[in-house]
Residue frames as qw, qx, qy, qz and C-alpha x, y, z in Angstrom:
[[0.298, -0.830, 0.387, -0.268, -8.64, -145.59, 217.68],
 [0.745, 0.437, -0.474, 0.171, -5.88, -147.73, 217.96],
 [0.532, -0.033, -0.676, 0.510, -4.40, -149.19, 221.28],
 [0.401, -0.046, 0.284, -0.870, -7.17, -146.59, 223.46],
 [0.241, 0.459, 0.777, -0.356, -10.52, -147.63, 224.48],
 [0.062, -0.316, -0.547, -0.772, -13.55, -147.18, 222.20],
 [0.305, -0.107, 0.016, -0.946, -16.02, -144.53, 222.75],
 [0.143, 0.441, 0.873, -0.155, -19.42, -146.16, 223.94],
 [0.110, -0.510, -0.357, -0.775, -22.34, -144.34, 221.96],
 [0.224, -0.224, 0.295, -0.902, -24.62, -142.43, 224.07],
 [0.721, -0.261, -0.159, -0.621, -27.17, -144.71, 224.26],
 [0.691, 0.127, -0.678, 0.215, -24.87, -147.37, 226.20],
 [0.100, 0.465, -0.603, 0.640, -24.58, -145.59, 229.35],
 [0.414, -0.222, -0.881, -0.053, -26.10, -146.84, 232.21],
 [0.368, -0.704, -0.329, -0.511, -29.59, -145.95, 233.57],
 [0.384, -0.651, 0.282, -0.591, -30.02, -144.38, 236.95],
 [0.769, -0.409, 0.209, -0.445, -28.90, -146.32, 239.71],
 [0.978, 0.000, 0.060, 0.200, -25.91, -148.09, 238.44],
 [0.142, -0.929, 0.076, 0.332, -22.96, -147.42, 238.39],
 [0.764, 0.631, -0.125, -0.053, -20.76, -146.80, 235.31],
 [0.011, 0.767, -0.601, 0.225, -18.01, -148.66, 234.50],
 [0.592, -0.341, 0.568, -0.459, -18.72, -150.93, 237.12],
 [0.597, -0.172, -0.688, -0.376, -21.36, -153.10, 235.80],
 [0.239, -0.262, -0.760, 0.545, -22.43, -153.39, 239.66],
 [0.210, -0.759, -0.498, -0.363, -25.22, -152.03, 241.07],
 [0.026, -0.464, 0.448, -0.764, -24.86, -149.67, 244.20],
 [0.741, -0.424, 0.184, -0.486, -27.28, -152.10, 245.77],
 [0.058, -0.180, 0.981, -0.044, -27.17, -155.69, 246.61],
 [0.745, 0.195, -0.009, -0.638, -30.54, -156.66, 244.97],
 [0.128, -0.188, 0.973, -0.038, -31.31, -160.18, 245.30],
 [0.727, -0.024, -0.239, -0.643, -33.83, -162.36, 243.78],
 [0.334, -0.134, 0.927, -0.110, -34.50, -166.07, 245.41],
 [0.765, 0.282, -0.344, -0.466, -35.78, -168.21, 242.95],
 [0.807, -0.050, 0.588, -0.025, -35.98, -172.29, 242.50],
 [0.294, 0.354, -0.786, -0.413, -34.25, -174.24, 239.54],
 [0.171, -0.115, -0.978, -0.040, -36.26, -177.34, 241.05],
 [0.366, 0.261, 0.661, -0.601, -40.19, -177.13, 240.94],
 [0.190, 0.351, 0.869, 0.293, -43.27, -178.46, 239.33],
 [0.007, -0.651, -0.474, 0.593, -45.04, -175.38, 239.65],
 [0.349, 0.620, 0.471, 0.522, -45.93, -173.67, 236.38],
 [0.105, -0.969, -0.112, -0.195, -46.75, -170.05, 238.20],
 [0.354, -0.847, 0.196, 0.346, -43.53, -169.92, 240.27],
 [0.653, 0.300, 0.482, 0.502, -41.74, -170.97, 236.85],
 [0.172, 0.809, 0.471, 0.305, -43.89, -168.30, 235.35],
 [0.346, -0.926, -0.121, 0.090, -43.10, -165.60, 237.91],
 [0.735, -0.380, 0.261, 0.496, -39.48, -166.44, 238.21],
 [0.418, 0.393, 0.460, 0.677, -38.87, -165.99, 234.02],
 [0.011, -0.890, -0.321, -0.323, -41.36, -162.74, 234.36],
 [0.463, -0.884, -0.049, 0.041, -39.66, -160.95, 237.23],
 [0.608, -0.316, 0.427, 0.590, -36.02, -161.91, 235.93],
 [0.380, 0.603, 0.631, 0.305, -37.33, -160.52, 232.52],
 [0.005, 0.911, 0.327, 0.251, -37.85, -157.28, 233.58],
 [0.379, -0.825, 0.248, 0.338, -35.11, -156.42, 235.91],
 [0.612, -0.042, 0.510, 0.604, -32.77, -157.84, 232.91],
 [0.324, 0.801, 0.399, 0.307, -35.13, -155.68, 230.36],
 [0.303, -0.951, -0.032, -0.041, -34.46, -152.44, 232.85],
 [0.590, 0.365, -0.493, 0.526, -30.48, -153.20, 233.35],
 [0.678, -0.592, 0.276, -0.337, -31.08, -153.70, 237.24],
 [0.394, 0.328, -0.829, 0.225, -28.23, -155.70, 238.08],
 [0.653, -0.522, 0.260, -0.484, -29.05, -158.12, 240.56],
 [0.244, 0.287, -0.925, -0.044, -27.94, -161.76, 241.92],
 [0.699, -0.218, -0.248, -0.634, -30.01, -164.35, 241.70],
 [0.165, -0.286, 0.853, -0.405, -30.13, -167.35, 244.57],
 [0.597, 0.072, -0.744, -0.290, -31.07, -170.80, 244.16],
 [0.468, -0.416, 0.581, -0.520, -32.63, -172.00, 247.24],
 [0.963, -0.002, -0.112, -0.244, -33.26, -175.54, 245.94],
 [0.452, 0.677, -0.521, 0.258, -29.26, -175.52, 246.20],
 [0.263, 0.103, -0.672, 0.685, -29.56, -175.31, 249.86],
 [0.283, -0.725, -0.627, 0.019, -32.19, -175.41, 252.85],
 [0.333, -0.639, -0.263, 0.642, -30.40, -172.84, 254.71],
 [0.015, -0.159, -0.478, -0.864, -31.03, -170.40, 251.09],
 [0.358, -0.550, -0.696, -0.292, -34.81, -171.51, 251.87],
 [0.405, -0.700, -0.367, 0.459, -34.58, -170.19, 255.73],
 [0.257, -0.098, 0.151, 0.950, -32.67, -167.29, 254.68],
 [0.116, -0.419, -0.456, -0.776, -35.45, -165.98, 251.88],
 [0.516, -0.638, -0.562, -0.106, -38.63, -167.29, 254.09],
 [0.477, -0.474, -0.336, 0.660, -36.59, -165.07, 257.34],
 [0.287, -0.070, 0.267, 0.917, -36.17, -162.01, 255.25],
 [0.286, -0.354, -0.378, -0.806, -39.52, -162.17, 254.08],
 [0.265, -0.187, 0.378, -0.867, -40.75, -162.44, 257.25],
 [0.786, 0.066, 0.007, -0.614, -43.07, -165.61, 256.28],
 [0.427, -0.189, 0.883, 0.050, -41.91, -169.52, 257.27],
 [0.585, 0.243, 0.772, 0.039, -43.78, -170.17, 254.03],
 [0.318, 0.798, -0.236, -0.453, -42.96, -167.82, 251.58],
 [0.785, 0.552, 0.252, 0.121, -42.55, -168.94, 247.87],
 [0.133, -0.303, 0.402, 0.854, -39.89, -167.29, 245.36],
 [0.547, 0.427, -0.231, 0.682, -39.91, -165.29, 243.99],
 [0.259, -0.951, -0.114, 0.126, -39.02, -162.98, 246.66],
 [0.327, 0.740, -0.014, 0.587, -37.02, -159.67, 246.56],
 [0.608, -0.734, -0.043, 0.300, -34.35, -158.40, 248.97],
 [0.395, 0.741, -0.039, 0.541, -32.11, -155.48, 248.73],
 [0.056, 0.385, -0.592, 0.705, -29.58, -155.77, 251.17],
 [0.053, -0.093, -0.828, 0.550, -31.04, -156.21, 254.66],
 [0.394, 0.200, -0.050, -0.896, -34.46, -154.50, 253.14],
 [0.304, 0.393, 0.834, 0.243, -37.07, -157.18, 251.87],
 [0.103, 0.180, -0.257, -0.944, -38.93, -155.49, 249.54],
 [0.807, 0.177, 0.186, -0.532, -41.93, -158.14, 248.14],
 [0.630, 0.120, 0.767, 0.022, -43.15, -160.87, 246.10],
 [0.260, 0.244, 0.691, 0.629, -44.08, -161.68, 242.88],
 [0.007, 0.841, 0.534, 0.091, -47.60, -159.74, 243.42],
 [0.165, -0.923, -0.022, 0.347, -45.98, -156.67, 244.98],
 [0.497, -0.285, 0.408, 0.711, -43.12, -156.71, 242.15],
 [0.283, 0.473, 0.650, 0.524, -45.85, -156.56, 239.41],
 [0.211, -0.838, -0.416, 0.284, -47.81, -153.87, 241.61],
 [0.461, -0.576, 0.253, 0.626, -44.61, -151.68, 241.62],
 [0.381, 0.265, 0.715, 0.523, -44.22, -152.38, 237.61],
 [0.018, 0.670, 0.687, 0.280, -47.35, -151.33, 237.02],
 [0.150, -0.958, -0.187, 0.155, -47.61, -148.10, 239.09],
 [0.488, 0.629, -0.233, 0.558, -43.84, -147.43, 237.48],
 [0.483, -0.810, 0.243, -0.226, -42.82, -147.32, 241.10],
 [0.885, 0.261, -0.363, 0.132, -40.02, -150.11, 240.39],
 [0.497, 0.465, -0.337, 0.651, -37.33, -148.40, 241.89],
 [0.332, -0.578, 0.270, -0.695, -38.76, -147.25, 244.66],
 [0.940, -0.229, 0.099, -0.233, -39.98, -150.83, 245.75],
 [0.871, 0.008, -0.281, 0.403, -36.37, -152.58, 245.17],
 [0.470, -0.823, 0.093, 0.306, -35.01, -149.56, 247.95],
 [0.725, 0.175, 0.221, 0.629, -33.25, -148.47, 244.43],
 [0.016, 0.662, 0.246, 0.708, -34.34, -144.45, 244.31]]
């Protein structure tokens, strides 16, 4: 096809909960993560939890709170704990969980339901 747009095959389109075209979600799904720690597990978590929403085509943006404290106050407000780790998970004004309650979610195939995507 010549000067037109090329067909996408059928298996391109995009899964429930996005919207096509776009490349945006319909949410604001947010992950807070660290670029700066010595921690193997929140390493671990981070890679695992970015992994899967990339696997799934969940669009989301991710936030660096080592960037900034007020990133750090932000997450740790949201989740509702002055000592909350990343990862943590917020969707829009919604927190949703942690790294335990993301896998939870996984695991019972409830994914969507826990990022307030369904």
């Amino acid at each position: 096809m010549r000067g037109g747009a090329v067909p996408l095959p059928p298996s391109s389109s995009p899964p429930p909960g996005l919207c096509a075209g776009s490349g945006r979600s319909m949410s604001a799904l947010k992950v807070y993560s660290t670029s700066v720690t010595g921690s193997r597990e929140i390493k671990s978590q981070q890679s695992e939890v970015t992994r899967i929403l990339d696997g799934k085509n969940i669009k989301y943006e991710l936030v660096d709170i080592s960037q900034d404290n007020a990133l750090r106050e932000e997450m740790r407000a949201k989740a509702g704990n002055p000592k909350a780790i990343p990862p943590q998970i917020v969707n829009g004004d919604h927190y949703c969980g942690d790294y335990e309650l993301f896998v939870e979610a996984v695991e019972q195939n409830t994914l969507q339901e826990f990022l307030k995507l369904a």
